[in-house]
C-alpha positions, 0 to 999 in steps of 0.5 A, a space after each residue: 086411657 084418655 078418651 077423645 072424640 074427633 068428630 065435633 068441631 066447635 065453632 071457634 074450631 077448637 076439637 071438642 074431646 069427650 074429656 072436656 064434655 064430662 067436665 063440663 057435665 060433672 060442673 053443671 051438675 054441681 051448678 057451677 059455670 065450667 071453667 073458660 065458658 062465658 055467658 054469651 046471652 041472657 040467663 034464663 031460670 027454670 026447664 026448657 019448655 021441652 027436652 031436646 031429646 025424648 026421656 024415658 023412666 027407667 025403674 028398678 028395684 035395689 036393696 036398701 044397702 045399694 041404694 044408700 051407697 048410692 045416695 052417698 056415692 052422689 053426695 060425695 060428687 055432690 051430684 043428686 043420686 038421679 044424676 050419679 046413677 045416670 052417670 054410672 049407666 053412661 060409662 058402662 055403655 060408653 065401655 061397651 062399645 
């Protein structure tokens, strides 16, 4: 089942589907430049003096076999294990609803 979001309208007014946003978000999680973006200022490195929305810490504890497939599960995505997990929370919420 493909997902599409119909409610955000870039400013070229191309319809920005949910497909397109976790493609570009798994390409910026293996620090490449997703396919047909273009840099339009200058690159500046590091973190965003603050977030655009606030973060929590969400700590849990796992068995060391869960923890590993984990880390592994995100090596192979080549993602860091914070993100692969994040990803995971995501999805399942997103099919919740």
């Amino acid at each position: 089942m493909k997902k599409v979001h119909t409610g955000i309208v870039a400013e070229n007014g191309q319809t920005v589907t949910e497909d397109m946003i976790a493609k570009w978000a798994e390409a910026l999680d293996k620090d490449k430049w997703p396919s047909g973006w273009k840099n339009v200022g200058d690159i500046v490195e590091g973190k965003l003096p603050y977030a655009t929305t606030s973060t929590e810490t969400l700590s849990i504890k796992i068995s060391k076999p869960v923890k590993m497939a984990l880390d592994r599960s995100a090596k192979e995505e080549g993602v860091t294990t914070s993100a692969y997990v994040r990803s995971l929370l995501i999805d399942a919420l997103v099919s919740m609803s």
